[in-house]
C-alpha positions as CSV (number, residue, x, y, z in Angstrom):
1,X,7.2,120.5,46.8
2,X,5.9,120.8,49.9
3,X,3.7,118.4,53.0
4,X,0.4,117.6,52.0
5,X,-2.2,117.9,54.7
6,X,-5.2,115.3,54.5
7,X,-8.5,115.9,57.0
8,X,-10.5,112.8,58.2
9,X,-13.6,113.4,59.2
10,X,-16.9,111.6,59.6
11,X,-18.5,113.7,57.6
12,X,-17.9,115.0,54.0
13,X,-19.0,118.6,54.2
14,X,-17.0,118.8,57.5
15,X,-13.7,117.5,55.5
16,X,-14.6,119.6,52.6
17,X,-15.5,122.8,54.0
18,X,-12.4,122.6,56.7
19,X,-9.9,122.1,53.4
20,X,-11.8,124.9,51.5
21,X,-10.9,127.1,54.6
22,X,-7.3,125.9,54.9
23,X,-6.6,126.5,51.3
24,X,-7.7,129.6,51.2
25,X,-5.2,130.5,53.9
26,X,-2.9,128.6,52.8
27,X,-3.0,129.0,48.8
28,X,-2.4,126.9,46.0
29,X,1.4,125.2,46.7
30,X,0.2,122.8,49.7
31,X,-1.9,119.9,48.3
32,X,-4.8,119.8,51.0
33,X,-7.6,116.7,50.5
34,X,-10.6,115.6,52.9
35,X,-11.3,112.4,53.5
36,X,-15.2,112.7,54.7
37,X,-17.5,110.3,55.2
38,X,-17.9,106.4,53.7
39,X,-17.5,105.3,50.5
40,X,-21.0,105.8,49.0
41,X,-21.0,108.8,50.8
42,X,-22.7,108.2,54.4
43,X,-21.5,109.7,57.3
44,X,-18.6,107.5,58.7
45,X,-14.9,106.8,57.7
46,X,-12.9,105.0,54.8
47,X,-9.6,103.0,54.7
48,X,-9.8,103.6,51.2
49,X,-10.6,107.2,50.7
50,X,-8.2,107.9,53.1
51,X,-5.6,106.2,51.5
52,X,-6.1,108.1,48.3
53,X,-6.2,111.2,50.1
54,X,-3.0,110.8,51.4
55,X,-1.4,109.5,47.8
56,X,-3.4,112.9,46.5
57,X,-1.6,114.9,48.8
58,X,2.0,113.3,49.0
59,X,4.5,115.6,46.8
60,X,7.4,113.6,48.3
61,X,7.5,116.1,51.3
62,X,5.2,114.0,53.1
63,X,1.5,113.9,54.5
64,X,-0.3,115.2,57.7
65,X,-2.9,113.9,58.4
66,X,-5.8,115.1,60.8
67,X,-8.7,113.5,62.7
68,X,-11.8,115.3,63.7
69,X,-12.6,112.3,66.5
70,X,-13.3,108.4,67.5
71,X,-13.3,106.0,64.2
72,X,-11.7,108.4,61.9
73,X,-8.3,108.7,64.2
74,X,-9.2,104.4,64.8
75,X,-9.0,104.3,60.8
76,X,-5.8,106.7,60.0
77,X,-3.9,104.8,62.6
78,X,-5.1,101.6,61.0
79,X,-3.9,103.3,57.4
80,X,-0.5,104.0,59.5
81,X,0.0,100.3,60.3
82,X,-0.7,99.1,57.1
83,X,1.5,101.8,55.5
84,X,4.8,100.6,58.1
85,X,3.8,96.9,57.3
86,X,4.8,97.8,53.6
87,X,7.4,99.9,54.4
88,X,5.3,103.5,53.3
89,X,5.0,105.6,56.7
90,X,8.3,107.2,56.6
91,X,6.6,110.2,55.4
92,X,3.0,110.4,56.8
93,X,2.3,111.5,60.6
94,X,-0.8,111.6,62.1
95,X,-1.2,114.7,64.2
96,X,-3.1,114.9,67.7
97,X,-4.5,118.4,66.9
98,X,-7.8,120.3,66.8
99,X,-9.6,119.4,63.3
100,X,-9.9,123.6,62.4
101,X,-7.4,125.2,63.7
102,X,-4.7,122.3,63.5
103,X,-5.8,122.0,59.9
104,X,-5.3,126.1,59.4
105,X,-2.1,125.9,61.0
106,X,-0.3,122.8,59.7
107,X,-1.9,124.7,56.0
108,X,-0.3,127.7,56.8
109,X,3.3,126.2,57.9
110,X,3.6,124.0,55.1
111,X,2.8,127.0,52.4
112,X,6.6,128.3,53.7
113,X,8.2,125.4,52.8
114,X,8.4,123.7,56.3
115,X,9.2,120.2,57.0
116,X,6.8,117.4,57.7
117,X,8.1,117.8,61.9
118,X,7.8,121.4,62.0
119,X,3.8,121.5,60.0
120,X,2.7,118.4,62.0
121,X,4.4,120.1,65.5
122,X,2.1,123.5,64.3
123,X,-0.6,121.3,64.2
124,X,-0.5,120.0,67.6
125,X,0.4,123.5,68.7
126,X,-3.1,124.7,67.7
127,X,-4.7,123.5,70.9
128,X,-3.2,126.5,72.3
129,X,-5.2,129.0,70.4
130,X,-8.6,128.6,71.7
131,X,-10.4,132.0,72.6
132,X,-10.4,132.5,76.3
């Protein structure tokens, strides 16, 4: 088993692509699902598809889950709450992290069989790579 990583963006291809690229890296032991766009497939964000992302993704390790920007962190935190009203968050962290990079990392940490702390604290550490 290891932690699942789930990417919310406003857009599909954005999602999709950003997974493609993090399971490349990352291989085939961490379960990695987008969660792009609306529903019927507009640009926007989704309760629901996020919620089945994360369910996707959970192995029993636990979920990261990262934002690209504005409604889609508004709508995982909203997940969050409704997860700790029924008792499910224990295992799914939210990570304040730039969408690639944060995505690559938390991919690559969680392939070596790291906690959910350590994958979503590589995560958050990926603002630091930015090219000069």
């Amino acid at each position: 088993m290891t932690v699942g990583i789930v990417l919310v963006s406003h857009s599909p291809a954005v999602a999709g692509s950003v997974a493609e690229m993090a399971a490349e890296l990352a291989g085939p032991s961490v379960a990695i699902r987008a969660a792009g766009g609306t529903d019927d497939g507009r640009f926007g964000t989704s309760i629901d598809l996020i919620a089945a992302a994360v369910k996707a993704a959970d192995s029993g390790d636990g979920v990261c889950v990262l934002m690209d920007m504005g409604s889609s962190v508004l709508t995982a935190k909203t997940l969050l709450e409704d997860l700790e009203d029924d008792g499910d968050s224990a295992l799914v962290r939210l990570a304040d992290a730039p969408f690639t990079e944060g995505a690559v990392a938390a991919a690559v940490l969680a392939s070596t069989g790291q906690d959910l702390d350590t994958v979503v604290g590589s995560a958050e550490q990926a603002w630091s790579m930015r090219k000069l």
